[in-house]
N, C-alpha and C positions, 0 to 999 in steps of 0.2 A: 504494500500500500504506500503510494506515494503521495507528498501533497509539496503543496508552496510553501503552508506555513502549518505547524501545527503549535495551536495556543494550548499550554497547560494550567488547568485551573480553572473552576467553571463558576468562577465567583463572577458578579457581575462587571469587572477591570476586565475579565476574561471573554464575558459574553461580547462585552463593548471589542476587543479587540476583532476576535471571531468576524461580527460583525460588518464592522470597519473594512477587516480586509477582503471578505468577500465582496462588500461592495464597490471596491478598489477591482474587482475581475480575478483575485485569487482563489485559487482553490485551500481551502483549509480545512485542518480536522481540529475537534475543540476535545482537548480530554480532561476530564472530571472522574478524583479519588472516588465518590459517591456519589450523594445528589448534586444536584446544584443550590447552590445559596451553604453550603455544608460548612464554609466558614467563617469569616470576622460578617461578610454580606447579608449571613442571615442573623448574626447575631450582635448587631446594633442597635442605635437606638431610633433609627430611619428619619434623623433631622438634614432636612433639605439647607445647607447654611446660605443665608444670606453673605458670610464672611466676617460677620461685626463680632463673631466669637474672638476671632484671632486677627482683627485687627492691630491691638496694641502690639501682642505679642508674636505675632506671623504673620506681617502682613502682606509676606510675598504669598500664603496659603490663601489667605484673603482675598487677593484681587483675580487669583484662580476661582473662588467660592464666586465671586459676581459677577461672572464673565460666564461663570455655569449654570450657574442658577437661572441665568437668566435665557439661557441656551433649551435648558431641558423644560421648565415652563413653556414652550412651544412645541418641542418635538415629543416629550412624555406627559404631557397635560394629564390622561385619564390615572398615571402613578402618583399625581401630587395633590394636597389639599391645600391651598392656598392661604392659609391661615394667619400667615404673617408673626411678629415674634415681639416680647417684650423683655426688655433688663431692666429686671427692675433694683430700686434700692431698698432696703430694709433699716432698719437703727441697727447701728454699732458698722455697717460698710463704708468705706470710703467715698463722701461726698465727692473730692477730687478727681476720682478714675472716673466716675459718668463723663465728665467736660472731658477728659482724658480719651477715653472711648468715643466720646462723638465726635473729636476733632481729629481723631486717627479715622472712624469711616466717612468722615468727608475727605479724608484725604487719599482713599482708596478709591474711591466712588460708591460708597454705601449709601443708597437713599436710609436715613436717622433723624427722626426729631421727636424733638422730647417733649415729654408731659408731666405734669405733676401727679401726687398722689391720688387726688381724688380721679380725674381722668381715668388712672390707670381701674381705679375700681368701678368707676362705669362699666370700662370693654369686662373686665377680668372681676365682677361680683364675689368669688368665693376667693382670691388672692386675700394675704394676709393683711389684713387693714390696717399694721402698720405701716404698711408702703409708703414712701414718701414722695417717690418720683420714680420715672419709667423712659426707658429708650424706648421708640417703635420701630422695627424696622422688617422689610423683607425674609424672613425665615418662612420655612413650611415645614408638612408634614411631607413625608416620600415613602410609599410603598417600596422598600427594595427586591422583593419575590417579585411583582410586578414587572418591577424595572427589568430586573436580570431576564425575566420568561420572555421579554417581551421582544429584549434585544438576538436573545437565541433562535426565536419562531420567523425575525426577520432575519437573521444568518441562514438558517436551513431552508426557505423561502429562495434565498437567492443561489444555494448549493452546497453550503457548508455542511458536513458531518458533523455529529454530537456523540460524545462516547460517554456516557456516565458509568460507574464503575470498575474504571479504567486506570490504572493507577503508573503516572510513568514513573519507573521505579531508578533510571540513570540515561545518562545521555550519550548518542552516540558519536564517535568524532574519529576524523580520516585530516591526516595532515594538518593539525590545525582549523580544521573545521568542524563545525558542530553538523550532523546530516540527519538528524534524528532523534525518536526514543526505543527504548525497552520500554515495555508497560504491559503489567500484566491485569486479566479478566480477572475482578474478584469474584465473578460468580462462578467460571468455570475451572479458574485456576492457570489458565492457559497464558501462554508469553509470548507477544508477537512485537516484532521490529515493525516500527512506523517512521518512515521517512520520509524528509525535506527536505527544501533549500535552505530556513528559517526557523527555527522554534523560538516563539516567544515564552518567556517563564514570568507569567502570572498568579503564581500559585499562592501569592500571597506570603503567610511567617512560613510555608511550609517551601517557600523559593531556595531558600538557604540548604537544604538537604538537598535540591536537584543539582546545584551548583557543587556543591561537595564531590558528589560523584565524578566529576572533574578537575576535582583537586582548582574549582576559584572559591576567593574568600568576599563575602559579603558580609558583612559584622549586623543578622537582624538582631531588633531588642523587641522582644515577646512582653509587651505591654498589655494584662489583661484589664477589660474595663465589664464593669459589673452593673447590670440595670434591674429594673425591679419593672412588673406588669399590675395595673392596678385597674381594678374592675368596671373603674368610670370614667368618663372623661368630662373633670369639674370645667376645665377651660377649653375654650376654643383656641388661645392662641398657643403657640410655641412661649413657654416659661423659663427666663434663664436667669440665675444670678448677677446682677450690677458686679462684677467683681473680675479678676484674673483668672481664668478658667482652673478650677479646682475640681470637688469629689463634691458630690449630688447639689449640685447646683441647676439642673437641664429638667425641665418637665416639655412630653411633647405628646400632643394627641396622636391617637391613630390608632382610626376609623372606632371603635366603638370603645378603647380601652386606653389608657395612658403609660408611658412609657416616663421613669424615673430611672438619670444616670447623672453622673455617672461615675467609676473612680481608674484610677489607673496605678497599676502596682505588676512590677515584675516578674514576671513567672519563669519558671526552669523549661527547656526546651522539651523537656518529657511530657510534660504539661499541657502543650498546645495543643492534641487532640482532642482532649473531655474536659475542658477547661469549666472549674466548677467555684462558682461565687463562696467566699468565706463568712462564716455569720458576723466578723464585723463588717465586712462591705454592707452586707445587707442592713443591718442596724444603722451604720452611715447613710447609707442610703434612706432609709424607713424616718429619720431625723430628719434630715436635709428636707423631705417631703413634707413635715408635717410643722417646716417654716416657711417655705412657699404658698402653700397649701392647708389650713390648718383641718378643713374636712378628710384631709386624707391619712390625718392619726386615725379615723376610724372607718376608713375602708379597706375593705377586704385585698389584701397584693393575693392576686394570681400565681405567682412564679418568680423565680428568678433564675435569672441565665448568664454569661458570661460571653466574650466575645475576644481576640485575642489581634492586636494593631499590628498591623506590620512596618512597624516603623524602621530606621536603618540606624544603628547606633553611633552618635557623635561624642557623646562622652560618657560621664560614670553617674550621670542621674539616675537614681534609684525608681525612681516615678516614672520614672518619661515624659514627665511636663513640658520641660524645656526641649522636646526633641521637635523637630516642626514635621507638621502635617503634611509639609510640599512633596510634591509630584518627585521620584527616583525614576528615570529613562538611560537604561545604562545599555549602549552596544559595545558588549564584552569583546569583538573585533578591534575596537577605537581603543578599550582601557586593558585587556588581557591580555591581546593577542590570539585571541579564538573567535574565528567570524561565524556567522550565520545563529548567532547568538544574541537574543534581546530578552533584559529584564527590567518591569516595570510592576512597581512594591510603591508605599507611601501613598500618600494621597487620603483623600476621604469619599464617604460614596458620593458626594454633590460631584467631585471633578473626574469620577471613575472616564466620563464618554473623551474629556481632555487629556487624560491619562491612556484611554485606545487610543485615539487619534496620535499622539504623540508616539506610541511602539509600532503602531503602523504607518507611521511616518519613516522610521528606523527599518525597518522591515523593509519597505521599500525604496531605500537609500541602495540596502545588498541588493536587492534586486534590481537595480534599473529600471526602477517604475518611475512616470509622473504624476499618475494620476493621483487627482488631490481628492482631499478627505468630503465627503458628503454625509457625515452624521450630525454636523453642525444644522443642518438644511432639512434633512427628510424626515419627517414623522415616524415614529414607529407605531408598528400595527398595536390599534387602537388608539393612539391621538390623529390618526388620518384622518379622519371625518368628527363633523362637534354632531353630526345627526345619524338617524337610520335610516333606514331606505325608504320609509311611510314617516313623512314629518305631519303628520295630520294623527296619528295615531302615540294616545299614550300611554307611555308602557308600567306595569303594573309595577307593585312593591317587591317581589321578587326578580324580575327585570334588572329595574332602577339598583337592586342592592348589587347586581350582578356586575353593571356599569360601573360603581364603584372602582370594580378590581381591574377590568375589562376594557373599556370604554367601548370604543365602537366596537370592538372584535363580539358583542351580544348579537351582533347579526348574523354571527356563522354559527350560531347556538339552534338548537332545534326546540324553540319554545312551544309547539304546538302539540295537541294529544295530550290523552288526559293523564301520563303521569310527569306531563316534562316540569309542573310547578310543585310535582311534592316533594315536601322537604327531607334533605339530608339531615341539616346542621339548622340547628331554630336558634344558635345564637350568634349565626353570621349570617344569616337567610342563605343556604347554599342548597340548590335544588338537584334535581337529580338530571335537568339538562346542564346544569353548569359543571356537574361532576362528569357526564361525558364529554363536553366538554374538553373536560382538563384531560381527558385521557386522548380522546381520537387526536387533537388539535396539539396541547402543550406539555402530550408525553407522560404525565402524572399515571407512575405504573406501581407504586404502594400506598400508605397512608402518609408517607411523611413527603412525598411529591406532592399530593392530593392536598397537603397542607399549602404547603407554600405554592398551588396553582390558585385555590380558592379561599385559603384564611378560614376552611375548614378544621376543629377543634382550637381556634387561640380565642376563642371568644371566654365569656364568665363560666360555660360550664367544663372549659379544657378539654374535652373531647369525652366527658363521660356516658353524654349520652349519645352522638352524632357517631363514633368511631366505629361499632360494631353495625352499624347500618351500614356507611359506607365501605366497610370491609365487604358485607354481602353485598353491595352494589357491584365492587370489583370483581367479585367472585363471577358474576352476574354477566360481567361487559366481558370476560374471558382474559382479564387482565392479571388473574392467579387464579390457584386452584384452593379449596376450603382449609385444607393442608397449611398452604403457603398462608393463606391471609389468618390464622390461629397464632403461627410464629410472626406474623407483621405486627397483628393486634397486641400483641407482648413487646413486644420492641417498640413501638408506639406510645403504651402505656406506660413501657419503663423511661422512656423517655419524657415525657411528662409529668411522672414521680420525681426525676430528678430536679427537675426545675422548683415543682411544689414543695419537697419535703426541706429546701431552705427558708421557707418561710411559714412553714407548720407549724404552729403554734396556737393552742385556745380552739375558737373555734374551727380555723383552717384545719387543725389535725383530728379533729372528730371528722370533719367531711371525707379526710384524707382516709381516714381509718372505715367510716364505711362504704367509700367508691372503692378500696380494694377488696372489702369484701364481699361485696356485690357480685364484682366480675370473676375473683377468683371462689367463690360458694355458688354462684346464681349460672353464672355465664359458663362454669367450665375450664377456666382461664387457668392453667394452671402458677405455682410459685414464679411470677413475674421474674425474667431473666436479670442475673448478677444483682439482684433487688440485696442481697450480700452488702456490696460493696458498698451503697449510700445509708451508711447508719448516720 
């Protein structure tokens, strides 16, 4: 199997690349260890930056953030929620750093202007009515499963290959060039050589072991940041502390649930697989909330997860605070000595499409290409159209919830017959044409695809009750067999135990204690896999 370029890492840098370079006229093959979204992509906190985060302190990250932000509000409109974003101040913050912060994103081009306290409590009613005064500015919310599916279905659309479960395990090279991978099937076990002219290594913290196998050195710093899921969403804006980006300072909505993060602390390279929140993150976190927010010392957190930066290590900060966010575009032919060699790491998800365009820029340097980038320009399926094909007709609550995730792409859905509106999932409205959907169209072939295609089980009930239906739906579409979908449904659930049982406590752990035994007395389900290891 040969290609032009083969992108490793199916994070959304990765999808964006894929992307990019098919529509540059390359043939590409995209490989992904597991699912897609499987690392730092699916586990952030999905704020869309305006930039004014890291104005003071990165402001070259910053003027990357408004040049993207305002790029993808056009081409991914149906992934964002437009919400816009507040800093605010609190007693005992720094008066100074607001004037400080606002004269750094006028100096970027951050559209900021400031309000006072009460203002702020107009837009933001349940905000801490200490508040004293407020930036406003451009932030959103960003679906990243969205984003990423969205950019893949326009890669394989145009000719690209998609390998999920593919894991390139070293690189292959002839005279000083890179021409390839090794990667083996984790389903079948099997090891096939996949050849290029180009491999890009997008793989994110996990870049640093492909590079190894080559004897280059990239010094990543495994910066994990830990957020919390809360069952409501008090505010409509994006919520952020008046202050120098610290640990739970970020409140951000999305779509029916809220998103508290965040903190950032070091972790050991063995770590970055099953990267698991420590109960003081979460307490920091759980605090931090309930001074932004003070309704939310008494709501219910959902979960919590962890996510892992790939940042590039410049010195011995312990945090990774001080390490900048900016875009890494490295052609290891230009700084090694090994061509056909491109890795792009750093960044954050708002500048992922700047960050493709920039390796498939490199990419096409070794190639001899001119043609220039068009992902600046072209919509991705579902921001193509703001209508459907009957703009006289409107579409119901299941529809419209569908659109949400979807945007136009609800037109290639088969809403008609009587069971295309029965429900899956009753706490994200997910019907049962949306779940085929996910499967004939964006590939969704277990429960944890099926998640991140339709935001099926991340709602209030986690998948307690929605999960074993959707299992027999798959069973159903021929997308496994009863077999297969009993060990999915476990792995499913184990994975959603881990998230819940860090913030188990009172009444969350009574819930916790009878949704296990529900499924494993009621359902069949037997002792939940390595359920062991998360005491």
């Amino acid at each position: 199997m040969e290609y032009d370029v083969i992108v490793v890492g199916g994070g959304v840098t990765g999808a964006g690349v894929a992307r990019d370079c098919v529509l540059r006229g390359l043939s590409v093959l995209l490989l992904e260890h597991g699912d897609l979204c499987r690392g730092a992509t699916g586990r952030n906190h999905g704020l869309l930056h305006s930039g004014a985060r890291y104005a003071v302190t990165d402001p070259a990250s910053a003027v990357e953030c408004v040049r993207e932000n305002a790029v993808l509000r056009r081409i991914a409109a149906h992934c964002i929620d437009p919400c816009d974003g507040l800093f605010i101040n609190l007693p005992g913050d720094d008066e100074q750093y607001r004037s400080t912060l606002l004269q750094a994103c006028r100096d970027v081009g951050i559209d900021a202007r400031e309000i006072d306290g009460a203002e702020a409590l107009r837009l933001e009613p349940k905000l801490n009515p200490a508040v004293t005064a407020a930036l406003v500015v451009h932030d959103a919310s960003i679906d990243p499963f969205a984003l990423t599916l969205a950019n893949v279905l326009d890669a394989t659309r145009h000719g690209a290959t998609v390998l999920t479960d593919h894991r390139a395990d070293r690189l292959l090279t002839s005279a000083g060039h890179v021409n390839g991978v090794i990667a083996t099937n984790l389903k079948t076990g099997e090891h096939h050589e996949l050849h290029a002219s180009v491999v890009v290594n997008a793989a994110g913290i996990w870049g640093q072991q492909l590079l190894d196998s080559i004897g280059i050195t990239l010094t990543m710093y495994p910066a994990q940041g830990t957020m919390l899921v809360y069952a409501t969403r008090p505010c409509k804006h994006v919520i952020n502390r008046c202050r120098r980006p610290s640990d739970a300072d970020l409140l951000v909505p999305d779509h029916r649930v809220s998103i508290m993060g965040t903190t950032s602390v070091r972790v050991d390279a063995e770590d970055i697989d099953a990267p698991l929140p420590t109960p003081a993150e979460v307490r920091t976190i759980m605090d931090g909330a309930a001074v932004l927010v003070p309704s939310l010392a008494e709501t219910r957190v959902l979960r919590a997860y962890a996510g892992v930066r790939p940042l590039v290590a410049t010195d011995d900060d312990t945090a990774g605070r001080r390490l900048s966010r900016g875009i890494v575009c490295i052609n290891h032919g230009e700084r090694d000595g090994v061509k056909g060699l491109v890795t792009v790491t750093g960044g954050k998800l708002a500048t992922y499409r700047l960050m493709a365009e920039m390796a498939t820029d490199a990419v096409c340097r070794e190639l001899g290409i001119t043609k220039r980038c068009l992902t600046a320009r072209q919509p991705l399926p579902g921001s193509d159209r703001t209508r459907g094909n009957d703009p006289l007709r409107v579409p119901g609550a299941t529809e419209r919830a569908a659109m949400t995730r979807h945007g136009a792409l609800v037109n290639e859905m088969s809403l008609r017959g009587p069971q295309a509106n029965a429900l899956v999932c009753e706490c994200m409205t997910v019907t049962r044409a949306e779940v085929e959907f996910a499967v004939k169209t964006l590939g969704a072939h277990n429960l944890a695809s099926l998640r991140q295609c339709t935001r099926l089980g991340m709602g209030p009930c986690q998948g307690k009750i929605c999960a074993c239906r959707a299992a027999n739906l798959l069973v159903e579409l021929g997308v496994m067999t009863p077999e297969q979908a009993i060990a999915d449904l476990k792995n499913f659930f184990h994975e959603r135990r881990r998230g819940q049982q860090r913030v188990a406590f009172g009444q969350s752990m009574r819930e916790a204690a009878l949704v296990h035994g529900m499924f494993v007395g009621l359902c069949g389900i037997n002792r939940l896999n390595h359920e062991q290891d998360d005491d």
